[in-house]
Steps between C-alpha positions, in 0.01 A plus 500: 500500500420111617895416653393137527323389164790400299658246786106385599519351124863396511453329849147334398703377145763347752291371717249288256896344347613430813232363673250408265695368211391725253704496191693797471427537150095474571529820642459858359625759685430886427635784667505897509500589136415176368202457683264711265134430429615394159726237630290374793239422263697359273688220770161397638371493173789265359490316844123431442541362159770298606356345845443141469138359722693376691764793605464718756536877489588784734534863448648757733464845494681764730436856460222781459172505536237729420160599527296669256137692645245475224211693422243229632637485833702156428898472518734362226849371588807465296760333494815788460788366210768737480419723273144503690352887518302558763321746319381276255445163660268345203748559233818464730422204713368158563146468664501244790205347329687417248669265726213247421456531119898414468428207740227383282754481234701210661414139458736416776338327788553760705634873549584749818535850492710665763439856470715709782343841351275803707155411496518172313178370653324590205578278294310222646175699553217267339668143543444234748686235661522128558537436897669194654216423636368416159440094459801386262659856552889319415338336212394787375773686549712244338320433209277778416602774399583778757492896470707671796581854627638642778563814571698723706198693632149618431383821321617705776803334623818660384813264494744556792930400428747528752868531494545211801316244275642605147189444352087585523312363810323265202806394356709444783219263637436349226891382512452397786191290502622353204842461592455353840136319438355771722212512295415125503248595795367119523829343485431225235753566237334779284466839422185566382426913350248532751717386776753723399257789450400397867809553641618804317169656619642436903 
């Protein structure tokens, strides 16, 4: 059993209120039982169909991982719900690349995943990034719209919680980069997913 999960949500749900005026009522919150494939699906399915262009999405995930071995040599990861079986991850459980087709349901302008799940990394296998280097990177962040994951480790990474913290090593600093503006690593007022990714990575 994951002892964390449940208050990495709660505290991440608090934390967007408190310090990032989120309304409370923008935000969907499932736990333990209710957070079965059926009902994940079906909040960022109404949440897509009910994003404005202009609205900005996140969507947190805390919990299992796992990794599937296939007969060509390639891995699949999933995405564990409650009622996940690890004995039948296709039918059970929700592929990491499916990460990206729900994102391409959204017109919002733009949408983060935050996946604190073993082996995570797959989901992003086969996209590419924009880099602040890039000429008009802010004005493409700001007005273009922007397709963001990060997550708590790569295929063979498994997710590490401690009793001291309360919370997962990703969760606890994401808190705190968030909380405290630890992850504005340029100091000019923003948060930008890759600096964040950045400094969740040190």
């Amino acid at each position: 059993d994951l002892h964390y999960a449940v208050s990495d949500a709660q505290d991440i749900r608090e934390m967007l209120i408190e310090y990032y005026d989120f309304p409370s009522e923008n935000i969907v919150i499932l736990l333990n039982e209710e957070a079965t494939e059926f009902n994940i699906k079906k909040e960022i399915s109404g949440l897509a169909k009910n994003a404005n262009e202009n609205d900005r999405v996140i969507i947190f995930f805390s919990g299992h991982g796992m990794t599937e071995d296939l007969p060509t040599g390639k891995e699949m990861g999933y995405l564990m719900p409650y009622e996940g079986d690890k004995n039948d991850l296709y039918l059970s459980a929700i592929p990491m690349k499916e990460l990206k087709n729900l994102s391409d349901r959204f017109n919002a302008r733009h949408v983060l995943f935050l996946v604190d799940a073993c082996y995570s990394g797959l989901s992003n296998e086969g996209t590419k990034g924009l880099s602040s280097n890039t000429p008009g990177y802010y004005d493409k962040v700001f007005r273009g719209k922007v397709r963001q994951i990060i997550t708590a480790g790569g295929r063979n990474d498994r997710v590490m919680e401690k009793a001291d913290w309360g919370h997962s090593a990703f969760t606890y600093n994401l808190l705190r980069g968030l909380k405290d503006w630890m992850a504005d690593l340029d100091n000019d007022g923003y948060i930008t997913g890759e600096e964040l990714g950045m400094y969740l990575k040190r």
